[in-house]
N, C-alpha and C positions, 0 to 999 in steps of 0.2 A: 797797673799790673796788680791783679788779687792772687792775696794765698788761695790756693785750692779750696778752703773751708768758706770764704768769704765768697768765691765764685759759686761755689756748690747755693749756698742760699739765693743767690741772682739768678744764676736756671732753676733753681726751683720754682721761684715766685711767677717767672715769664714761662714756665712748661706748666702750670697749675691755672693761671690765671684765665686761661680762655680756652677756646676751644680748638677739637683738633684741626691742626694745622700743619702747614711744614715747619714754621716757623715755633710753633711748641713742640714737634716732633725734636727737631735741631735741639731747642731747647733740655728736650729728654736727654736725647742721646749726650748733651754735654753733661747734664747733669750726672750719667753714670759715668761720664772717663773723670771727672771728681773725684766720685767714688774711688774710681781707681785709684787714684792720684794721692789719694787717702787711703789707701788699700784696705777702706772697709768692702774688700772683696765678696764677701756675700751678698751685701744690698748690691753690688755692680752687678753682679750675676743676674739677681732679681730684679732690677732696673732693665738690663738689658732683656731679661726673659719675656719680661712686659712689652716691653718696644716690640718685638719679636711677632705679637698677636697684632699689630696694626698693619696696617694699609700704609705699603710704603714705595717710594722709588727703589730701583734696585739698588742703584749706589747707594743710597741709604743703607737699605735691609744690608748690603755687602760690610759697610761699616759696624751696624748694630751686628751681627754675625763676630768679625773680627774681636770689635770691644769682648763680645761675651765670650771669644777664646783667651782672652788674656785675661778675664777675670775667672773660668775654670782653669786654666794654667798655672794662677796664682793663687789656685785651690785645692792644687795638685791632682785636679780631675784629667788628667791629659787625654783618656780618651776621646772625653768630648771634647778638647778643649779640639783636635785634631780635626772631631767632625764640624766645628763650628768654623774654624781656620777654613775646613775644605766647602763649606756652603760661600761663603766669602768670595773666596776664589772662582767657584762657579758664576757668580751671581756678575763679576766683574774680573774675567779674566786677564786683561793689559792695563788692568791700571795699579794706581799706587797702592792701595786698599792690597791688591795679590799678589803684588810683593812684599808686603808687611806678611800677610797672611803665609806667604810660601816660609818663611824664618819660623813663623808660628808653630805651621806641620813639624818641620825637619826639628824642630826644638820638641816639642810634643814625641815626635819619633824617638828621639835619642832620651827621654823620658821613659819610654816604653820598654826599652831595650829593643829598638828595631833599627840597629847601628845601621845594617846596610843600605837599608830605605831613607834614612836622614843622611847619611854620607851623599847620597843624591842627590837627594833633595837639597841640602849646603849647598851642593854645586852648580845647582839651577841657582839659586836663591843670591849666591856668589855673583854671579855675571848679570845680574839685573842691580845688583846693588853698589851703594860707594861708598867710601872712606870709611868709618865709625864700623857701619853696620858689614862689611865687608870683612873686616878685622876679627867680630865675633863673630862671624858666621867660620873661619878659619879659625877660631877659636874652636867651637865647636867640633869644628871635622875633627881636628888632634884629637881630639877628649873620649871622639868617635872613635878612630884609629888605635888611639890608647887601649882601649876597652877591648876591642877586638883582637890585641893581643899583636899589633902592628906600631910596634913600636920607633921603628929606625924613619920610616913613612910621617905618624904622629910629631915625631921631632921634627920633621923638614917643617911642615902643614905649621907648626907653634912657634917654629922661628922667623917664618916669613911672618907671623899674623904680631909678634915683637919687634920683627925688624920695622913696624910701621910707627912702634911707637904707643901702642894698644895695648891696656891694665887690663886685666881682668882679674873681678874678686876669688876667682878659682885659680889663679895662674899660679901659688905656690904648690897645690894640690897636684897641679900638672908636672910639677918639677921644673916651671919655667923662673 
């Protein structure tokens, strides 16, 4: 098991070393969730933007898409980070890749201020997902319902997503 920093040099050496492949493709693409992982968010960005110009499978491109929403998200670009979440989702609509991606949008959303459109979107996002991610996605709706000024609703939504047992860094913000 490598720290991120330690892994990041191993894809880089096998994504640089030969030619394009799926196999140095792979190798890209790890090397920018590194990045991530490292939250030197701007090279991930650029990493990913590069992947971006190849010749790819979709479930790739779906993947490289997602990555590069969560490193605009974590750049506080939400709007793109929303339009990259939603190529993701296109590219591979039932699988695991669009259900990450759908948390993505409805996070992105409630960045935006477009409470209503992510309170939805939570709720799709909600019934495809479990445990951990399930918990912040109910996290979210409160925070959503909060904002809107729905208060008594926000409290139900933030006690069920505590009754599971579920921290969250904002939970005193919430009042939870």
């Amino acid at each position: 098991d490598h720290a991120p920093g330690e892994a990041l040099e191993a894809f880089r050496a096998a994504a640089w070393s030969s030619a394009d492949t799926q196999l140095t493709l792979h190798a890209r693409i790890l090397e920018g969730v590194c990045l991530l992982q490292l939250e030197d968010l701007e090279a991930a960005r650029q990493a990913f933007q590069q992947l971006l110009t190849k010749s790819a499978a979709p479930q790739d491109l779906a993947w490289i898409w997602y990555y590069q929403g969560q490193a605009l998200a974590g750049l506080d670009r939400h709007a793109e980070a929303l339009e990259a979440y939603g190529r993701a989702r296109q590219l591979r609509p039932e699988s695991d890749v669009a259900t990450l991606a759908l948390f993505g949008i409805a996070w992105a959303q409630f960045h935006l201020e477009q409470c209503e459109q992510s309170l939805a979107t939570f709720e799709a996002y909600a019934h495809r997902a479990s445990g951990g991610q399930r918990s912040e996605a109910l996290f979210a709706q409160g925070s959503c319902l909060a904002r809107l000024g729905k208060e008594e609703r926000a409290a139900q939504i933030l006690a069920r997503a505590t009754a599971s047992g579920f921290s969250h860094p904002l939970a005193f913000e919430s009042g939870l």
